[in-house]
PyMOL commands that place a pseudoatom at each C-alpha (Angstrom):
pseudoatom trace, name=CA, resn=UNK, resi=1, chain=A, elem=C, hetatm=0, pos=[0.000, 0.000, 0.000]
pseudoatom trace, name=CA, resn=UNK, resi=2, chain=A, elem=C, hetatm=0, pos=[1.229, 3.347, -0.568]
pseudoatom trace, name=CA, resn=UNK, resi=3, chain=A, elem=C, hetatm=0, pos=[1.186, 6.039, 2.194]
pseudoatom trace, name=CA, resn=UNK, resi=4, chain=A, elem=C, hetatm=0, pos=[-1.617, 7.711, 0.915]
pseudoatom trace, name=CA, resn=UNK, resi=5, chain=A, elem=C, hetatm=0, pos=[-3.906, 4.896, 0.883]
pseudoatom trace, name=CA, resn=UNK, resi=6, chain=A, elem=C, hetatm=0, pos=[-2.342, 3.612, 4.301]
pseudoatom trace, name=CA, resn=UNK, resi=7, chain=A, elem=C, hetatm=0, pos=[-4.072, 7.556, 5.158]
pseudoatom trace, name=CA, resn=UNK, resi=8, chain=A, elem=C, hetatm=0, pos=[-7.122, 6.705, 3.715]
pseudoatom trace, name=CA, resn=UNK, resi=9, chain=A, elem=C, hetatm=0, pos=[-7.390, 3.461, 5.110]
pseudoatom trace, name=CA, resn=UNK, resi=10, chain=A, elem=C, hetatm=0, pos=[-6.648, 4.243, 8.745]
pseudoatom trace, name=CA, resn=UNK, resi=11, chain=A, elem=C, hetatm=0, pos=[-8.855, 7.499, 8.582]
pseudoatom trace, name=CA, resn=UNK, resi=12, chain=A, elem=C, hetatm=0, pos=[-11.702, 5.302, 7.769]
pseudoatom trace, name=CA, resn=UNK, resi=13, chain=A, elem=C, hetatm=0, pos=[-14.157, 4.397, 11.020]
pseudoatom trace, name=CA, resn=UNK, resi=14, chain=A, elem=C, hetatm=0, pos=[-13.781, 0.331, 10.099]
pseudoatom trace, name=CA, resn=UNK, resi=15, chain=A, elem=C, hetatm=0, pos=[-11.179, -1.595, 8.015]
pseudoatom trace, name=CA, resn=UNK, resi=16, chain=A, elem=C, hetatm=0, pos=[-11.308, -4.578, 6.629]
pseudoatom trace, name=CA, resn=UNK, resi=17, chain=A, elem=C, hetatm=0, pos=[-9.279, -7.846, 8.019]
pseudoatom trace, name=CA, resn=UNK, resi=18, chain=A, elem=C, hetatm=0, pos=[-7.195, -8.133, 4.775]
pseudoatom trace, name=CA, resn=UNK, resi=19, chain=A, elem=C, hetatm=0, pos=[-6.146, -4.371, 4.865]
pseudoatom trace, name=CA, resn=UNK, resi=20, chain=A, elem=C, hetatm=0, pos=[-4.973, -4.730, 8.603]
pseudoatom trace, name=CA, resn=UNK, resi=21, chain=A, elem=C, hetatm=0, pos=[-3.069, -7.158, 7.374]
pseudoatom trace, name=CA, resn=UNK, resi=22, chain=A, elem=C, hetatm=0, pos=[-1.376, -5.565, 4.661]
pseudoatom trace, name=CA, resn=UNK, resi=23, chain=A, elem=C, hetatm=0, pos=[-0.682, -2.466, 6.949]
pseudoatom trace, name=CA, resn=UNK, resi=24, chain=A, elem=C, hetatm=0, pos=[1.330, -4.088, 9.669]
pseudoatom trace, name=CA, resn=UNK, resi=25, chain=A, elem=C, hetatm=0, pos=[2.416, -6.583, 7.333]
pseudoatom trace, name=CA, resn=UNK, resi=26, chain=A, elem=C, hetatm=0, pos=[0.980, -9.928, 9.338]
pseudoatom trace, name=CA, resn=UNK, resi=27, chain=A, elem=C, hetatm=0, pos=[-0.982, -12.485, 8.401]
pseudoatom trace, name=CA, resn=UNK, resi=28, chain=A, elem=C, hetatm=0, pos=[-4.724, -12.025, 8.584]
pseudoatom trace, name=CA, resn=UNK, resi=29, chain=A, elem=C, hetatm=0, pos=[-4.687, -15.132, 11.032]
pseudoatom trace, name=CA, resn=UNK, resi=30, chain=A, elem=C, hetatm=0, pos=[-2.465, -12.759, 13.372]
pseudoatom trace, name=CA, resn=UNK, resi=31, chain=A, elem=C, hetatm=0, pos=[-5.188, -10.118, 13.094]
pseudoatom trace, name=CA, resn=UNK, resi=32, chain=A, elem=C, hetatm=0, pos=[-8.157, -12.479, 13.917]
pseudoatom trace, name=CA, resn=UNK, resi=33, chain=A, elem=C, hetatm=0, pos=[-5.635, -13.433, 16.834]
pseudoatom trace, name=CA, resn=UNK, resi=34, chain=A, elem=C, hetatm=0, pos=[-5.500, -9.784, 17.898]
pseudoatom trace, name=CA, resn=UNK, resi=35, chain=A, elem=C, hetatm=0, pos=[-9.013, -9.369, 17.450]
pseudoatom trace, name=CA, resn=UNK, resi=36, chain=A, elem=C, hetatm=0, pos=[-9.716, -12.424, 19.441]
pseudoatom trace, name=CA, resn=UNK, resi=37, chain=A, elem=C, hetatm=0, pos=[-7.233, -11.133, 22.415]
pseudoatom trace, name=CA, resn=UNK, resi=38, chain=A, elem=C, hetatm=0, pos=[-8.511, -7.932, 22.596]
pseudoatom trace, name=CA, resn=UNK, resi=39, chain=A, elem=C, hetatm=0, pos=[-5.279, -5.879, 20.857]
pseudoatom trace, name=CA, resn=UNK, resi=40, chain=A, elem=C, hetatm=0, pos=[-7.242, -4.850, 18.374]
pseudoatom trace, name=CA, resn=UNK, resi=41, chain=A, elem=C, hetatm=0, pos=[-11.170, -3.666, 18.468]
pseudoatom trace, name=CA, resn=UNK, resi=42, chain=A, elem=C, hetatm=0, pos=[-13.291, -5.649, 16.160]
pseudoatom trace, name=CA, resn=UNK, resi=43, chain=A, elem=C, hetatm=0, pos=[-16.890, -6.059, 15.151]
pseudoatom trace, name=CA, resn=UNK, resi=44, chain=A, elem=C, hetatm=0, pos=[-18.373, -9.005, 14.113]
pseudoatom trace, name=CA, resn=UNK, resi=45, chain=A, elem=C, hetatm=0, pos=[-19.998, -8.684, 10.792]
pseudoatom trace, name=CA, resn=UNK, resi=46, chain=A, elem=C, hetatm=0, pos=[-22.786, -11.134, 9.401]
pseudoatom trace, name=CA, resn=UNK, resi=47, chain=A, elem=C, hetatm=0, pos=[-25.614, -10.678, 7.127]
pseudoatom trace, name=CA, resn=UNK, resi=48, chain=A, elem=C, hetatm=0, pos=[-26.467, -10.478, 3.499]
pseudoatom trace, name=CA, resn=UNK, resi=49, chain=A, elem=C, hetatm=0, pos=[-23.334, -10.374, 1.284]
pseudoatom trace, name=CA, resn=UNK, resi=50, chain=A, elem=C, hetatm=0, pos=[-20.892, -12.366, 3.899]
pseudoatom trace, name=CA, resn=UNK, resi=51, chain=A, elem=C, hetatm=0, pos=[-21.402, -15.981, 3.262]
pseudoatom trace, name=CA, resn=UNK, resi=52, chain=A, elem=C, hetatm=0, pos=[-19.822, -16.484, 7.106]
pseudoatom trace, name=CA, resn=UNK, resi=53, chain=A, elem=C, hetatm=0, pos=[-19.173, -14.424, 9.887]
pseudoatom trace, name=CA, resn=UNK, resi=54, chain=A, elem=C, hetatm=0, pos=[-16.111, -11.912, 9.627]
pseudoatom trace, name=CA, resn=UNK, resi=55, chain=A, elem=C, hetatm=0, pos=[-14.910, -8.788, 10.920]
pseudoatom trace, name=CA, resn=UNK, resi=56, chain=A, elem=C, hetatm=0, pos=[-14.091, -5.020, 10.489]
pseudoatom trace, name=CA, resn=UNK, resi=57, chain=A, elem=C, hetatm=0, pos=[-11.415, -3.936, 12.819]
pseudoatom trace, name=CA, resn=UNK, resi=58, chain=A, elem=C, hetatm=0, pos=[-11.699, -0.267, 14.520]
pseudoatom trace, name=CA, resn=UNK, resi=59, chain=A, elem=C, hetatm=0, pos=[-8.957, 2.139, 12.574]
pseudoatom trace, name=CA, resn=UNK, resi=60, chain=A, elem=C, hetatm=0, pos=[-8.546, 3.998, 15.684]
pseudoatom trace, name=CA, resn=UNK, resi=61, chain=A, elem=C, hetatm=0, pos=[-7.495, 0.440, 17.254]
pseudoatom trace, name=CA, resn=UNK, resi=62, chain=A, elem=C, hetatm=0, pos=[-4.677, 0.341, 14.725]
pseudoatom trace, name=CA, resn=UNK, resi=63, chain=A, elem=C, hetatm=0, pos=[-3.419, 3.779, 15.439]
pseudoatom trace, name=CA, resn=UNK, resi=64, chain=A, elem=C, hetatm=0, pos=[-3.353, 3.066, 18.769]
pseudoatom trace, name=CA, resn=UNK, resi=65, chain=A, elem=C, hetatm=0, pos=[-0.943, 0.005, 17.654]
pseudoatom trace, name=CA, resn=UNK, resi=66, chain=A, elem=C, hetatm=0, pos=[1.033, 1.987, 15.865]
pseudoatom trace, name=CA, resn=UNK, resi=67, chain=A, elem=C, hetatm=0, pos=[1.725, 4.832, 17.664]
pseudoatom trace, name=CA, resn=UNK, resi=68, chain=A, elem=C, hetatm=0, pos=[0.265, 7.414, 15.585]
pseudoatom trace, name=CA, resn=UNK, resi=69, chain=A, elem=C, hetatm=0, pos=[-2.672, 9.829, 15.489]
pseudoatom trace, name=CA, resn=UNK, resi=70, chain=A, elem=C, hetatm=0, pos=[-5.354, 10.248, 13.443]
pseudoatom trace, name=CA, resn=UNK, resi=71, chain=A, elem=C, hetatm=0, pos=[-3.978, 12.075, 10.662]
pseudoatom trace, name=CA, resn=UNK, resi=72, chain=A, elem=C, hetatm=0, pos=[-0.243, 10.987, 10.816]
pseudoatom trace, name=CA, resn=UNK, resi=73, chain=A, elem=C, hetatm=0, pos=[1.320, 8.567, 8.227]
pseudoatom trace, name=CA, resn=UNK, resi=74, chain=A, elem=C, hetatm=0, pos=[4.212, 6.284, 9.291]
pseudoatom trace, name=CA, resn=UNK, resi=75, chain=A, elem=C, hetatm=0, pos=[7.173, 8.366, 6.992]
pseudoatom trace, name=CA, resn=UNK, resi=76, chain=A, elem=C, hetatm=0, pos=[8.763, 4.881, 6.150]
pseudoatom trace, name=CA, resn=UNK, resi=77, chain=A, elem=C, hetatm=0, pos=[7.106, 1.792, 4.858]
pseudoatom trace, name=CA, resn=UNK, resi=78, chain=A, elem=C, hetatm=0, pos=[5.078, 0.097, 8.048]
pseudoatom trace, name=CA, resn=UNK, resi=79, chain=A, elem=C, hetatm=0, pos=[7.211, -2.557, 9.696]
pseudoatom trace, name=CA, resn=UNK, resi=80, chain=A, elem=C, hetatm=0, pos=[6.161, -5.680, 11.757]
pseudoatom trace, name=CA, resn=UNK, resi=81, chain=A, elem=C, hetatm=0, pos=[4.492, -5.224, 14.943]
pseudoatom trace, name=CA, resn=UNK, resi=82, chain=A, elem=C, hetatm=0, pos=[5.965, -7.453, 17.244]
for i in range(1, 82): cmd.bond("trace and resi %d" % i, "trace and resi %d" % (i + 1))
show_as sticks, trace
zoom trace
């Protein structure tokens, strides 16, 4: 992802499993494990158009997991979260 879509992305209210992922550059297993811990916030989706359960993680949760505020952009490329 390029910095200005990381900006979009994380300046969105809910993001999707997949681009969590790609941000902190883990496996979307390791997000559902955050999610499942409690490191990040997630809501359960269901309903028409998801043929199972899944979820949309809070962007504010994955600020808060990066260390940056609403409207600031990591300068480098993201690097694991350990």
């Amino acid at each position: 992802m390029t910095e200005a879509e990381i900006k979009q992305t994380l300046v969105s209210a809910l993001v999707t499993v997949t681009d969590v992922a790609d941000i902190l550059k883990v496996s979307t297993v390791t997000v559902y494990r955050w999610v499942d811990e409690g490191t990040l916030e997630g809501i359960k989706v269901t309903g028409p158009g998801h043929s199972r359960s899944t979820y949309r993680v809070k962007s504010a949760s994955v600020r808060r997991l990066l260390g940056v505020d609403e409207y600031e952009v990591p300068k480098q490329t993201l690097q694991t979260i350990p």
